[in-house]
C-alpha positions, 0 to 999 in steps of 0.5 A: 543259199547266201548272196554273193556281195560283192563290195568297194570301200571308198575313203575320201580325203586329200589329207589320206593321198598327202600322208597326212592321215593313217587310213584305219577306217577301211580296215576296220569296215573291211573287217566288219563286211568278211564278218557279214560274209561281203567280199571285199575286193577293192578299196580306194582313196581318192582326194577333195575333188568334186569329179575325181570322186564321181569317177571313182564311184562309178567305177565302183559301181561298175563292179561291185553291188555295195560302195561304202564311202568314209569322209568328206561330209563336214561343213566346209567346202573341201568336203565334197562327197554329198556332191560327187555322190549326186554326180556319180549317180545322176541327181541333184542335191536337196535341201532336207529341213529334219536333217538341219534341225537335227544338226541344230540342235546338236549344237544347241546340246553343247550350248553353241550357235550352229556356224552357218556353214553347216547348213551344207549338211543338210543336203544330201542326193534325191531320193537318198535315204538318211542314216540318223548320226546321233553322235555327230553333225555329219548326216550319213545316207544311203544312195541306190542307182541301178541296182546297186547301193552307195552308203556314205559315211563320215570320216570321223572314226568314233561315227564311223564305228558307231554308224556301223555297228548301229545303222550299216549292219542291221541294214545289210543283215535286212537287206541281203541274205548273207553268208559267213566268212571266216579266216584262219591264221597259221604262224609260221617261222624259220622258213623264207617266204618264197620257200614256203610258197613251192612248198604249199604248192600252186594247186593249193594256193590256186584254191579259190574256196577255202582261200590261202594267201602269205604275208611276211611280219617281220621274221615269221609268215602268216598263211591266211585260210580264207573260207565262205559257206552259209553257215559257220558251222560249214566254213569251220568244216572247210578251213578244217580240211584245208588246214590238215591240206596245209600241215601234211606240207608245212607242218613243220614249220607252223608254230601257232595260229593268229596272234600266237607270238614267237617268243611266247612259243620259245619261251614255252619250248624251253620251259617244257625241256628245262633248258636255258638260252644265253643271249648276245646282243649287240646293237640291238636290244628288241631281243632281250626285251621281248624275252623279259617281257614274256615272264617276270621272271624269265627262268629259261633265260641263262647269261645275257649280254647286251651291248650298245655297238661292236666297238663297246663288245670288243673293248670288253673282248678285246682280244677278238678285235681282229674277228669278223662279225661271223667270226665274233659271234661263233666265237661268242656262240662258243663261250656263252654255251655251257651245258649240252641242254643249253641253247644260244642265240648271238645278234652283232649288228654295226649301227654305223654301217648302211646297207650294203648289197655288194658287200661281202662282209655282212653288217648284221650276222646271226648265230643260234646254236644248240650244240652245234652253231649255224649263221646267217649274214644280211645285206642291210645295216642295223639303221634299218628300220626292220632290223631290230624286229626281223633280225629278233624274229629271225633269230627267235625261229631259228631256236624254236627250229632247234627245239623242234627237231630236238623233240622230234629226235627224242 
């Protein structure tokens, strides 16, 4: 049976809490622990403070059987982890020769004079077991108090990564008998989040082994099939079952697995049906660019249009200058649609306009039609940050929607 670890990742650095740095570290350390079959139930930042540290590692501790810091080992004196380590864990600092001459002659390999200040390094808690760095200065090392285990590392994500691969996980694989965990992700589109969520039900997304969970990208939903077993074999037996749980519910609405694209699918879809889309954009262009770049060609693609704003689209329409913009794009639905196997999608956004909650008219108005059109108005302006990529996403799903009920009504 495989131990039940459980783990806290700590990252250290005032430069993580003032937005200064993107924090990948924990990301890439969280991936490589579900990978060892390590829970992961909580990561921290915390800044250069000596007992804000200490008090964040012996919270960890207080729940958790493995603590893995990144950062703050360099020389200079904002670099504070070797000294919260030592006070979360009761000991003094000690000074270790080897590890000074290791940084020495480092520094010698790139024919440099070690600055003094990096004689800090050189001391880690008593009794902590050194983690040789060969490719860096900052020596790393392993701190076991009461049961439980502190690995610190550099912050430095070339080292880091290194140290991991290299020294972490040999360690953990010696040290505990480790399961596996494994993930599954189903894409999912053309539904809202909440809506998927009662249609999964409480009593799955309660499971607690296979675990599922949502998160929205930008237009589609990725539902996460979390399972641990003590082999891989089992784990792919469970997320199996539960997987087939999943499709009796959402099927529908599932049109890939982790890193399937939307666009990719429709592109597909349409290949499959000798069909073409028409496209209208007008204030944004994340649409058509994304299309192009799935063939070189883009065969599937028909008329495509795209403008810079609304005011550029209706001086080329001029007389659609009295229309709203669901007006405007089911009358651009109407025009660009010319065969009954076509699809088409419209996208009118107003750059110049914020958002606006109250307002009854929206700023960003999509329509896909096959056949017949449907629109959907959103609440926010096209200098939304989301927009280009929800609005491009959105619109996509509503087209492989379409596709979708078309083949299952053949």
């Amino acid at each position: 049976m495989a131990d039940n670890i459980n783990a806290e990742i700590v990252t250290i650095g005032t430069e993580l809490l003032l937005g200064e740095l993107t924090d990948t570290n924990s990301v890439f350390v969280a991936q490589i622990l579900r990978e060892l079959g390590i829970n992961v139930f909580f990561i921290t930042s915390v800044g250069d403070n000596i007992s804000r540290i200490a008090d964040v590692l012996r919270i960890a501790m207080g729940r958790s059987e493995l603590i893995i810091t990144c950062g703050g080992l360099g020389p200079t004196v904002d670099d504070m982890t070797r000294e919260g380590v030592a006070a979360a864990t009761d000991r003094n600092l000690i000074f270790v020769p080897a590890l000074l001459e290791q940084i020495q002659a480092r520094f010698s390999n790139f024919g440099m004079a070690m600055p003094e200040n990096n004689k800090r390094q050189a001391y880690i808690p008593q009794d902590a077991t050194v983690i040789h760095n060969p490719v860096g200065t900052a020596p790393s090392f392993i701190t076991e108090h009461n049961g439980k285990l502190i690995i610190t590392l550099p912050g430095v994500p070339r080292e880091l990564k290194y140290l991991i691969t290299e020294e972490v996980v040999p360690f953990l694989q010696k040290r505990f008998a480790l399961g596996v965990i494994k993930t599954r992700n189903l894409r999912v589109a053309g539904i809202g989040e909440s809506a998927l969520d009662e249609m999964i039900g409480k009593q799955l997304l309660n499971s607690a082994n296979p675990s599922i969970g949502l998160a929205a990208h930008h237009g589609v939903i990725d539902v996460r099939l979390t399972a641990k077993g003590d082999s891989a074999a089992q784990v792919n037996d469970m997320l199996d079952e539960m997987e087939a749980r999943v499709r009796q519910r959402i099927g529908t609405y599932v049109y890939g697995y982790d890193k399937d694209r939307i666009e990719d699918v429709v592109a597909q879809s349409l290949r499959l049906r000798h069909a073409r889309l028409h496209i209208l954009e007008v204030g944004l262009n994340g649409l058509t660019a994304n299309l192009q770049r799935v063939s070189n060609h883009a065969e599937f693609l028909g008329t495509v249009e795209s403008f810079p704003n609304v005011l550029a689209y209706l001086e080329a329409y001029p007389h659609q200058m009295s229309l709203s913009y669901r007006e405007l794009a089911n009358a651009a639905i109407e025009r660009l649609v010319q065969d009954a196997s076509d699809f088409a999608i419209v996208i009118i956004s107003d750059a110049e306009v914020n958002e606006k909650p109250d307002s009854a008219e929206a700023t960003i108005v999509v329509a896909a039609s096959f056949h017949d059109s449907t629109t959907r108005g959103y609440g926010f302006g096209a200098r939304s940050e989301l927009a280009q990529g929800w609005v491009s996403r959105w619109a996509l799903a509503s087209i492989w929607r379409m596709c979708v009920k078309v083949n299952n009504a053949s």
